[in-house]
N, C-alpha and C positions, 0 to 999 in steps of 0.2 A: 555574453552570459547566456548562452546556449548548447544544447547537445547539438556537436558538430556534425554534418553530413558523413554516412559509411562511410567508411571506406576499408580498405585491405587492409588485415593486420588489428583492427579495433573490434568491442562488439559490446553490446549493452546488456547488463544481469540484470534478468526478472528474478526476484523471489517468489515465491507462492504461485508458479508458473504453471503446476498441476489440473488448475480448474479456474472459474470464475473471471474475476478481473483480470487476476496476472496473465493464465493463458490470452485472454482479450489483447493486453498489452500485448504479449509475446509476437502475437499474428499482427497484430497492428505494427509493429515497431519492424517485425518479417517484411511485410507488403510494401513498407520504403526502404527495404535495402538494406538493414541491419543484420549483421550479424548477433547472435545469441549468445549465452549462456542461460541456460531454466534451472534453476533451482528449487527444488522441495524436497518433501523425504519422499512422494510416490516416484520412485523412479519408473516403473513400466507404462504409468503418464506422461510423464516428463519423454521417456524415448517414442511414445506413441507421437507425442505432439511435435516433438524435431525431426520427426520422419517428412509429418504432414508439410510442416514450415520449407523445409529442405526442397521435399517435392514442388509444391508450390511457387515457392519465391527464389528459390537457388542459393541459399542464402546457407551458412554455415551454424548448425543449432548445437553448442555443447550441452551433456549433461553432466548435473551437481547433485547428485544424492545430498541431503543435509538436513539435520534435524536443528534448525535455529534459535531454539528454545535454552542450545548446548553451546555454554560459551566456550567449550574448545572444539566444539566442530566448526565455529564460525572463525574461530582464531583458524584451521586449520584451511578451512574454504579459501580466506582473504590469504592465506599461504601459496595455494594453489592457484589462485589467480591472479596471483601479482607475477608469478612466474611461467603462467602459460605463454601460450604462442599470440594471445590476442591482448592487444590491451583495452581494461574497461574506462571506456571514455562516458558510459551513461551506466546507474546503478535505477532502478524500480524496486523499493523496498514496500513491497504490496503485502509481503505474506503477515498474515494476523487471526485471532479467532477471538469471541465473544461466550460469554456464556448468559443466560438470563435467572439471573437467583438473586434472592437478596445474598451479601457477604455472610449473615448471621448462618445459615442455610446451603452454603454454599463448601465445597468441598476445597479446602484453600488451599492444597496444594495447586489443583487446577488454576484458579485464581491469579497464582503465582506466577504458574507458567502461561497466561495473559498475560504480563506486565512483562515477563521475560520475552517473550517473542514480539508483541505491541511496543515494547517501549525499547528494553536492551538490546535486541538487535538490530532495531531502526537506529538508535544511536550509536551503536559498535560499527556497522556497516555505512554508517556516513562518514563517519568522523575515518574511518578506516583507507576510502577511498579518494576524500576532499586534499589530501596532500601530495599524490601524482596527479590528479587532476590540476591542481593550481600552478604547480611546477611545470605543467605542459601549456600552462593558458587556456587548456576549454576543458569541457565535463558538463556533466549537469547528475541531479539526483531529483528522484522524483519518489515521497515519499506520500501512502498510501494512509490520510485519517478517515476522516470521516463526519457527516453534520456533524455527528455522537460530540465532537468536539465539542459544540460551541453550549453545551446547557449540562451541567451534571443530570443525570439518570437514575435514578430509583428501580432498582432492580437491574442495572447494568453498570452498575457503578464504575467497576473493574473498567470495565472496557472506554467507559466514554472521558473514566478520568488518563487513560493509555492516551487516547487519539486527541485530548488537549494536550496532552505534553508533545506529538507529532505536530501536532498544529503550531504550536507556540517556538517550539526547538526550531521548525522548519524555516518562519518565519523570519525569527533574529538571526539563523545562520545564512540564510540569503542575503539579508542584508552587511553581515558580515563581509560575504564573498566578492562586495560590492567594485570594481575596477579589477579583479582577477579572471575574467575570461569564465569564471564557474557557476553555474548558478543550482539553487534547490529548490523546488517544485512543491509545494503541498497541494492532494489532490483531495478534495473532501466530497466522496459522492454521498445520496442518502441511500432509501431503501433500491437494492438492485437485483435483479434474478440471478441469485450465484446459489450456495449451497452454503454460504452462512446461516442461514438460520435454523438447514436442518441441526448440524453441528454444534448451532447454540442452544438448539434442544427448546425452539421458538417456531417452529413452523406451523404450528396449531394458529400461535397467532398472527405472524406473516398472513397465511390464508384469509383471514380475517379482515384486512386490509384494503383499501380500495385501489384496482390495480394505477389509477392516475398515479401514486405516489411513486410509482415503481420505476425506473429506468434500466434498459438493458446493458449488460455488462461490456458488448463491443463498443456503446456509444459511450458509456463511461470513460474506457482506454482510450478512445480517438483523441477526447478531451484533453485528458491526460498526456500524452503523448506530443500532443499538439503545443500543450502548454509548458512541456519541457524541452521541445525545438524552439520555440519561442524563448525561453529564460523567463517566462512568470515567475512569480511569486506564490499564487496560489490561485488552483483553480477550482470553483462550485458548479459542476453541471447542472443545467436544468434551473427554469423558474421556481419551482415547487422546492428544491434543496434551498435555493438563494434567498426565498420567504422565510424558509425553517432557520436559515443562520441567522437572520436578521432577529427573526423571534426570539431565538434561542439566547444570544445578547443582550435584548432591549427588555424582555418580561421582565417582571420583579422574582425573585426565587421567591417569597414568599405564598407567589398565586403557582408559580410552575412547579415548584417542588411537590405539591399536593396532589396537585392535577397529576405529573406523571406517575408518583406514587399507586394513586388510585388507580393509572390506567391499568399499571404492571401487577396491581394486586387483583387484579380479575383471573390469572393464572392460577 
């Protein structure tokens, strides 16, 4: 229950490979020998960063223009790549975005397309690629929550109830996969240097933050990466996240829901 070592003819999709995490991943998963596919909608990222990969590691980087928000672009992608020239023996379903508002306040169609991309495409693109992988006896998926998971959120609602459903999915399907050669990964970093928050339209208060909480986005992917060679279960970088999920489970909602409330209503 592991992603199997490169080799020729195989190669592992990042989604959300344009920036942040995924690119992290992408170079991480480069530098042992994997072949690629990047995925996102910036394509002249995506070919900036397979140029670099390529140079670098020799290693062969496709590009996926794809807006995965669009369930027949994604129908159309797992099209295209069930019948390229590589087979996907590892999928990184990293790509995701947040927004910081309450729902009342919040513009719900956006909202929406959080749960479309957080939730329907992590579940379309797992479930999409676990039945060649099982048929061949290895695979792995490594799918991208987040603490957010582990406590509802007041003023993140959207998004932290998306990355329990990756948390909880990820979990009971690993154990599923269990004597099939497959396994699936849940990665849950907390706060990281990527460009989430400017795009959550939170960086005011990111800033604000004290940087100990912060973990950088190549040591997140190492993690990551590491833990879906290995066939974990699920993995939590960092002390400082592993105290927050502990919290985030064990509080009483009744003292945390207030307290987050309060904190997100200082916006």
């Amino acid at each position: 229950m592991a992603l199997p070592p490169p080799t020729p003819g195989n190669a592992v999709v990042v989604t959300g490979a344009s920036a942040g995490i995924g690119a992290q991943l992408a170079r991480e998963l480069a530098r042992r020998g994997y072949d690629l596919v990047l995925v996102a909608r910036r394509v002249e990222r995506l070919r900036a960063l397979a140029g670099e990969l390529q140079a670098a590691h020799g290693v062969h980087a496709g590009v996926e223009p794809c807006d995965l928000i669009d369930a027949d672009e994604r129908r159309a992608l797992v099209a295209r790549l069930g019948e390229g020239e590589r087979t996907p023996v590892g999928v990184c379903n990293n790509a995701g975005f947040g927004t910081l508002t309450t729902l009342l306040d919040a513009d719900l169609e956006r909202e929406q397309d959080v749960v479309r991309l957080n939730v329907e495409a992590v579940h379309h693109l797992t479930g999409a690629f676990l039945g060649p992988m099982v048929e061949r006896g290895a695979g792995a998926i490594l799918n991208v929550a987040s603490t957010a998971a582990f406590q509802p959120l007041p003023g993140f609602a959207t998004y932290a109830a998306g990355k329990a459903f990756v948390q909880s999915f990820s979990e009971a399907v690993h154990a599923e996969l269990s004597g099939t050669g497959v396994s699936v990964t849940c990665l849950c970093p907390g706060f990281t240097h990527t460009e989430f928050g400017e795009r959550a339209n939170a960086r005011e208060e990111e800033s604000g933050l004290p940087e100990l909480l912060f973990s950088e986005a190549a040591d997140v992917a190492r993690a990551g990466v590491e833990g879906m060679i290995a066939g974990r279960r699920s993995v939590i970088p960092g002390t400082v996240n592993r105290a927050f999920m502990i919290g985030g489970r064990l509080a009483p909602r009744s003292l945390l829901l207030p307290l987050v409330r309060q904190l997100a209503g200082r916006r």
